[in-house]
N, C-alpha and C positions, 0 to 999 in steps of 0.2 A: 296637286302638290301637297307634300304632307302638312300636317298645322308645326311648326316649329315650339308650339307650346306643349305639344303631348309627346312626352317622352317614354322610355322605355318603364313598365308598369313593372314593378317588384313583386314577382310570383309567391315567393313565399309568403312573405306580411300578407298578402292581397288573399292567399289561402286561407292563412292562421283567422285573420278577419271571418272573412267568410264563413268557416267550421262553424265560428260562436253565433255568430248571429244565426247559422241554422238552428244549429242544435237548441239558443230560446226559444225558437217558434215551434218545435217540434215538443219542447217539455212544457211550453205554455201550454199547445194541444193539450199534451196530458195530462194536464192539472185541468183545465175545465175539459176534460172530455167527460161528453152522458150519455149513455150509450141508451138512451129512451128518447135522444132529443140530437137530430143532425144540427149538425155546427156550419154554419156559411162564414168562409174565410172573408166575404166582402161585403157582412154586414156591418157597416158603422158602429150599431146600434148594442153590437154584443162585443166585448173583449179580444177573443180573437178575430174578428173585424177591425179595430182597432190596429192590433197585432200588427198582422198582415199589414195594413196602410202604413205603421212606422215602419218594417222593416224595408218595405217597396221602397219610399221614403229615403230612407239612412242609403240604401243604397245608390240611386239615382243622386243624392249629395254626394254620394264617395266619389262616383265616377265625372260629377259635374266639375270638383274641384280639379279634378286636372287638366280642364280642358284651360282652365284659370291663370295667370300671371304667378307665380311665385312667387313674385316680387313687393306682392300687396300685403302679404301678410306680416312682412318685414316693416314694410311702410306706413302698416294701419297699425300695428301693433296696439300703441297708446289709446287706439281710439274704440279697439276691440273691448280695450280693459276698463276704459269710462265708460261703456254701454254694460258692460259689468257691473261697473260698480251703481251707473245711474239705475238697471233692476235691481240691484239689490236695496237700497234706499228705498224706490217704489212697491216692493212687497211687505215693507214694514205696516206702510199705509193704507196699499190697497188688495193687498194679496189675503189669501181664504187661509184659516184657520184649521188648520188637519193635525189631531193627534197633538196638538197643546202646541203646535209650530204655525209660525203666520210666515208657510217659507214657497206659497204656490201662488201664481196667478190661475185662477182657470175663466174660461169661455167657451161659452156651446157647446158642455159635454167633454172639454178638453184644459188640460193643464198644465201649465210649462213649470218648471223648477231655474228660478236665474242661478240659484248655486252652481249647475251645471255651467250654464256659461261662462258664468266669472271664472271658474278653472282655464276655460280655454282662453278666455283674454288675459289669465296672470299669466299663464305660463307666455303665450307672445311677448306682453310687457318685459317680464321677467328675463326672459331670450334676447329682447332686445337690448335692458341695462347691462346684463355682461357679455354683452358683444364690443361694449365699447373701447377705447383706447385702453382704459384703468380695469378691467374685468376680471382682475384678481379678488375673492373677498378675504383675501387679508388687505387690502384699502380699505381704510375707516369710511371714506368717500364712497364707494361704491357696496359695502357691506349696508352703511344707513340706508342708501336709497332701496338696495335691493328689501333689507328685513320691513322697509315702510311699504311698498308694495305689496308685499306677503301682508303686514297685518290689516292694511285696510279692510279686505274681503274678511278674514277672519273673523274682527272686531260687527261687520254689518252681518253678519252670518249669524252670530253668538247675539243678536238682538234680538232675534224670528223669535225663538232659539232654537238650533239646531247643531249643536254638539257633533254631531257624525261628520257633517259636510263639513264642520270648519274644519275637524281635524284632519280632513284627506289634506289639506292644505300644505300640512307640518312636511307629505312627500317631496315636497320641495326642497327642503337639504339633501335630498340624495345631489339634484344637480348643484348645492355650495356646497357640497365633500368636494363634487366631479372639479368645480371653479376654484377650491383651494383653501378652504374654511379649515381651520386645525381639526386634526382630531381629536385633542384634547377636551373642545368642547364637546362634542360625541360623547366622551364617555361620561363627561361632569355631566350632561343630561339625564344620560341611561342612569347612573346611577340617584340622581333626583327624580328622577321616576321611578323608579325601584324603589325608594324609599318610602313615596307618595303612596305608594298602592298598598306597600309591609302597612304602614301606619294606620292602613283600614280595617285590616284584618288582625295584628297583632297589638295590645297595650303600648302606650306613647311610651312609657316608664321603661319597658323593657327592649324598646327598641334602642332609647336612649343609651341604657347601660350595655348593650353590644356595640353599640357607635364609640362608649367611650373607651371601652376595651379595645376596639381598633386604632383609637388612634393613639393610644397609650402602646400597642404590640409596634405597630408603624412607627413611631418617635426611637422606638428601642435597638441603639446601633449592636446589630450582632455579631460584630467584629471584636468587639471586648464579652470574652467568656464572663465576667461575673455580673454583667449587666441582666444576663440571660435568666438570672433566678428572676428579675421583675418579669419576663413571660410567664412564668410557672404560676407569681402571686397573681396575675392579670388575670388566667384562664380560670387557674383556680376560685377565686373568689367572686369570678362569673359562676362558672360549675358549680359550685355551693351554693349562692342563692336560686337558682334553678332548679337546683336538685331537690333543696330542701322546700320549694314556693313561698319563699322567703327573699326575696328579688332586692327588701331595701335593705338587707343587710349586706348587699354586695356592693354597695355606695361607697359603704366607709373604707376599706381599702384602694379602690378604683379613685376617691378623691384623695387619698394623703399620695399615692403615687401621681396625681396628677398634679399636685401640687410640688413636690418633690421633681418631678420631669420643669416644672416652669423654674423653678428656682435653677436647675442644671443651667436652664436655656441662657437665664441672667446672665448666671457666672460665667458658663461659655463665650456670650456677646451676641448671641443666636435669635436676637429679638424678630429680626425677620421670619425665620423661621415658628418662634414664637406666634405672631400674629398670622401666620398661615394658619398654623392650627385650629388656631380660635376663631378665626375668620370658619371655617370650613366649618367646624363645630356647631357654631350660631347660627350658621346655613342652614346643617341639619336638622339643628332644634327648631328652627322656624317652620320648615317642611314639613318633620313629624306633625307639631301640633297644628300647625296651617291644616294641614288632611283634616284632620277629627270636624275642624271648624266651616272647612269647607260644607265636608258630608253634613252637620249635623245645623248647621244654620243658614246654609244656601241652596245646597239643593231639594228641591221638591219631593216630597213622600214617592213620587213615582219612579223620582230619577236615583233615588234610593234604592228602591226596589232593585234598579235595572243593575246596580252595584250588589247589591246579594247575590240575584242572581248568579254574580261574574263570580265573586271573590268567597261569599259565604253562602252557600246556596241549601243548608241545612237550616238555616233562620228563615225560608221561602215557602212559601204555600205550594205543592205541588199542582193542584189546582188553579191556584190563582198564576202569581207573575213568574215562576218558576215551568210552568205547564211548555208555552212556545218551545224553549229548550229540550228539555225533558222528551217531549213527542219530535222534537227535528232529530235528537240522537238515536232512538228508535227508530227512525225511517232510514234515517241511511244506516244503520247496523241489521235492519233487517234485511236488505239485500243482500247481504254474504256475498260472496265472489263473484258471482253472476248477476246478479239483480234477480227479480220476479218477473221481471219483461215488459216491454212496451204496453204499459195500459193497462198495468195488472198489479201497482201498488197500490192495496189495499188502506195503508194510512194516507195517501195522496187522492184515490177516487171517493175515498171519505170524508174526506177533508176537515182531516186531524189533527196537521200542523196550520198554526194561523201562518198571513202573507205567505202563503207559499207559491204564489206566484211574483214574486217579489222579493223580498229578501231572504225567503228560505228557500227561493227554486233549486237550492243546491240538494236540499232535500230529495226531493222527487229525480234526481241526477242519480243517489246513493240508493234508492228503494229500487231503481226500476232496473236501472243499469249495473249497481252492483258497486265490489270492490274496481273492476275493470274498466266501470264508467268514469266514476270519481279520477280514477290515478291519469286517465285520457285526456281530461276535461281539464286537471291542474298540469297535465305535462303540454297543453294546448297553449295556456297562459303563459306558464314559465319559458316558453318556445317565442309567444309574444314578443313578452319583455325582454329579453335575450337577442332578438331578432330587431328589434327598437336598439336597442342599447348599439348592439354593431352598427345599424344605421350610422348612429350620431355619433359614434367613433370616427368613420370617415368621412363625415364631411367636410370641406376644405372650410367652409363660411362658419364662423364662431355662433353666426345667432343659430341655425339650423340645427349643428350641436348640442345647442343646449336646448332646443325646444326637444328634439328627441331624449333626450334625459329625463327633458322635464317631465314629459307625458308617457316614458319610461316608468317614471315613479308614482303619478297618480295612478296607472291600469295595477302596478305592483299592488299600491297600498290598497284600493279598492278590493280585489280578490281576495287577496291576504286576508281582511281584515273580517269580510263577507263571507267567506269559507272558517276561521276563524268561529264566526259569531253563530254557526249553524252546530258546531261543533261543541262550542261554551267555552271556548279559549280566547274568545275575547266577549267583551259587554256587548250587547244589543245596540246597535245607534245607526240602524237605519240605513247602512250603504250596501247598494245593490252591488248583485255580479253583471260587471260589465257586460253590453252585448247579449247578457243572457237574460236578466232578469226582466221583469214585464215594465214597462214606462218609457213610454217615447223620449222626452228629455234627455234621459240618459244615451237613449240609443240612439238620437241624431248628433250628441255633441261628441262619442267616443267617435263614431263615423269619420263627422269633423277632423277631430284631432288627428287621428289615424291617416285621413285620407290625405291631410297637408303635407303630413312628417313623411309620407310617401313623394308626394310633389316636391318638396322640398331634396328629396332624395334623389329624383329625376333631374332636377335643375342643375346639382351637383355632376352629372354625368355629362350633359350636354355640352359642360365647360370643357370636356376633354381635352 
């Protein structure tokens, strides 16, 4: 008799899986490949040894969890996310020091990262609060409970510290768009990060007087033609002090019309309106100068650096904290179309780029394989996620839904952000390519995840 808990196995996901976890073991070979020195896939003792035992590993979990209950991961949910939360407490204490983060336990030659987990028990947690009767977050009620769940792990995350991990976290509004969260806040975000980032690279002073220009052009109703010359004195007496690098003499007319726009509001009765403005204003000004204060009296000379790098990378020692970058964009722009071929990138068997089994294996994807590998390996991902996302489109059960969402948005934001960081279009902070990159943690918990939002897919069917 068949087991009524093993259902029909989702070919595609179960493909796309499979590809990535090949293709790491296959680019981990080639990063420690020595061609003076045979490599034994089942030595403990060496890296690809290692390798090999996580991927055996990740995969014997994929196929274990479905022989499993579906029902448990709905039920343990809470209990998945206090073992969560109790490693990540535990690592503050008693976890190893790597790279100015205290974010790993290790034992015998082995290391786990709880970050990892905690991802997989918020997102059940998480699946499980908006599944409930109120699972809208426009409920004040269920919006609190959900954003206190989200920042627990954050807030123990950003103790270690580790910057990178907390922020895969933030993917988690993709599923409060999907649950119903405005978009209004979306954009008031993007644009305070937009701000936050202008503020490190351009003068506080001069971001200021583009800010006040906007909302001096914005208050300006253009429905009345002679209002329209204040645009002209707006733009112009920006343009003038720009032009001439002369910036505070563009104050003086920016504040007599802003002063003039409040006195309108008066006479109008438009005080509401009024106090948006300034409300918004003070927002900004806070933002601008918050950045400079952050950068320049909280973060560490290192974690500075790793911000040049991103944003001003002409103030960087080529050599020094600039160099990782510098040599990842040469490895994969020297592949050209083709690549150079399996075991035949030169900056990869030299080993030119640092972590390149790790967070730059994208690298050695772009050197060996070419433009043709790269565009395979991101259409691999986006087929993923894509593939996730439909899942949890039709599932009939709310929690199922959203955990596929959920874990829609961590695989997104990790490669994103990983592929991104090889490229120099995003900062350095440490997050591997799923599935591909070398470290067992990651590659038992994507397994995990994957393998559930598959069972959980199964379960859905069987209800036929």
């Amino acid at each position: 008799m068949a087991n009524p808990r093993l259902g029909k196995l989702d070919i595609i996901t179960t493909s796309l899986f499979i590809s990535l976890i090949l293709l790491g073991w296959i680019m981990y070979y080639a990063v420690t490949y020595d061609p003076n020195q045979a490599a034994s896939m089942f030595d403990l003792t060496k890296g690809l040894g290692k390798e090999t035992m996580w991927v055996g590993s990740a995969l014997i979990l994929f196929f274990l969890v479905q022989v499993l209950d579906p029902r448990i991961w709905s039920g343990l949910a809470f209990v998945f996310y206090a073992i969560g939360i109790l490693l990540l407490i535990g690592v503050i204490f008693f976890g190893s020091n790597i790279k100015g983060a205290t974010s790993w336990y290790t034992f015998g030659g082995f290391s786990f990262q709880p970050s990892e987990f905690a991802k997989f028990g918020t997102a059940l947690a998480m699946s499980s609060v908006l599944s409930g009767p109120s699972d809208d977050m426009n409920n004040p009620k269920t919006r609190l409970i959900a954003f206190g769940v989200l920042l627990l792990p954050i807030l123990l995350i950003m103790l270690q510290p580790d910057a990178g991990s907390a922020l895969v976290f933030t993917s988690f509004f993709i599923l409060f768009y999907r649950k119903g969260l405005s978009g209004s806040i979306y954009v008031v975000g993007f644009v305070l990060v937009a701000l936050f980032i202008l503020s490190l690279i351009y003068p506080s002073f001069d971001i200021l007087l583009v800010l006040l220009a906007a909302g001096l052009v914005f208050a300006v109703s253009a429905k009345d033609k002679r209002k329209v010359m204040e645009y002209v004195l707006v733009l112009g007496a920006l343009a003038f002090g720009f032009y001439f690098k002369e910036q505070v003499w563009a104050i003086i007319p920016l504040a007599g019309l802003t002063i003039r726009r409040v006195l309108m509001y008066f006479k109008n009765g438009d005080v509401k309106k009024l106090v948006f403005h300034f409300s918004a204003l003070l927002i900004a000004v806070g933002v601008v100068y918050g950045a400079r204060f952050f950068y320049d009296d909280v973060l560490e000379p290192h974690q500075q650096e790793r911000i040049n790098v991103w944003l001003n990378p002409s103030k960087c020692d080529p050599r020094g904290s600039l160099y990782n970058v510098l040599q990842s964009k040469m490895a994969i722009g020297s592949g050209g179309l083709t690549g150079r071929g399996f075991l035949k990138g030169e900056l990869t068997q030299l080993n030119y780029v640092p972590e390149q089994s790790t967070d730059f294996i994208f690298c050695t994807i772009g050197e060996e394989q070419g433009f043709i590998g790269v565009t395979i390996t991101i259409l691999i991902f986006l087929a993923l996620v894509l593939r996730l996302t439909y899942l949890a489109e039709r599932q009939r059960l709310s929690f199922a839904r959203n955990y596929g969402y959920a874990l829609a948005g961590i695989l997104f934001f990790h490669f994103l952000i990983n592929i991104g960081m090889t490229m120099g279009l995003f900062p350095i902070i440490g997050i591997p390519l799923p599935m591909v990159s070398y470290g067992g943690t990651s590659l038992i918990m994507f397994s995990l995840m994957i393998s559930v939002m598959i069972k959980l897919d199964q379960s859905r069917q069987s209800k036929g």
